[in-house]
C-alpha positions in Angstrom: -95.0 222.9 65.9 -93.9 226.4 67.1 -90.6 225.4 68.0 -89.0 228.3 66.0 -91.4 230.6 67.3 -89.3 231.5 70.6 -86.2 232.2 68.7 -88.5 234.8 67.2 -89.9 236.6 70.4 -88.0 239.7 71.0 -89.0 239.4 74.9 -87.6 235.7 75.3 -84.6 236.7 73.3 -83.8 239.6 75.7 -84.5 238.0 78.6 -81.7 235.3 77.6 -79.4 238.0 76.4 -79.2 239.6 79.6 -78.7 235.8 80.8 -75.7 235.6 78.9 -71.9 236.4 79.2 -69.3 237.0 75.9 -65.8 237.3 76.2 -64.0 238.1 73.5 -60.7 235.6 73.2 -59.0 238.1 70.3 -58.0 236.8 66.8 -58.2 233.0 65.6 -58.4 230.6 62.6 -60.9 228.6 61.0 -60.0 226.3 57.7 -57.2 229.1 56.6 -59.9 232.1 57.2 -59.3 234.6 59.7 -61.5 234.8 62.3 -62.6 236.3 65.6 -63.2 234.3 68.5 -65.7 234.7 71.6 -66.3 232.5 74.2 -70.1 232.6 75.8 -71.9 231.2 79.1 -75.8 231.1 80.0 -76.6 231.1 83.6 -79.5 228.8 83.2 -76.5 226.7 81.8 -73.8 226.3 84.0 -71.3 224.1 83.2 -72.0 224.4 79.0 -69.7 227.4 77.2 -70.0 227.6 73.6 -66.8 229.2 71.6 -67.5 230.9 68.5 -65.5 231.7 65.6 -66.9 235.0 63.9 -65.3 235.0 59.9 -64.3 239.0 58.4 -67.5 239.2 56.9 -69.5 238.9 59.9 -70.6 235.3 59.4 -70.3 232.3 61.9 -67.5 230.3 60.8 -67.6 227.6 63.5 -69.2 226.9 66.9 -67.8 224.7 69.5 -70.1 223.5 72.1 -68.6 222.0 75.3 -71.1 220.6 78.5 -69.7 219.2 81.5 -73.3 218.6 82.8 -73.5 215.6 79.9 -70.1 215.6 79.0 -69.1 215.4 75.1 -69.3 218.5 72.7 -70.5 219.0 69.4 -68.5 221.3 66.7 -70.8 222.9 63.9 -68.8 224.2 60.9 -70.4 226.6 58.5 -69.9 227.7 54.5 -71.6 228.6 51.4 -73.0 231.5 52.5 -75.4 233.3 50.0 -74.5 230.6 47.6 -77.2 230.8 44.8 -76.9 227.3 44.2 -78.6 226.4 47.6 -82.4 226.1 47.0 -84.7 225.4 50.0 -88.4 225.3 48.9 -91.1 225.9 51.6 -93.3 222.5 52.4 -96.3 222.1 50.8 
């Protein structure tokens, strides 16, 4: 319950934002689709930096998540965008 909720709090999001550090690492592919690529860092998370792939149309294309703290890292890959074929209904 609530767990969503603090992604939605403008004063927890800014709080983290100024927490946070982009660097931009300049142009970059993802499946064949151009991309722009950033690398970020949390100082309430040293040792974790996430890279992200940013496609032309301003969606994430990928996200690479790397943790030396608990050392692995986990890739997410996104698509289908906008696609009308997706249908979430809400929970009864």
């Amino acid at each position: 319950a609530n767990m969503a909720q603090q992604w939605r709090d403008p004063a927890k999001l800014r709080a983290d934002q100024a927490k946070t550090t982009a660097t931009a690492l300049g142009p970059g592919m993802v499946d064949g689709k151009p991309a722009q690529k950033y690398r970020m860092t949390h100082a309430d998370s040293p040792g974790t930096t996430s890279t992200m792939w940013i496609g032309a149309n301003v969606y994430p294309l990928q996200i690479v998540v790397e943790s030396k703290a608990q050392p692995g890292s986990t890739t997410i890959r996104y698509s289908r965008f906008n696609d009308p074929s997706i249908r979430i209904d809400p929970p009864k």
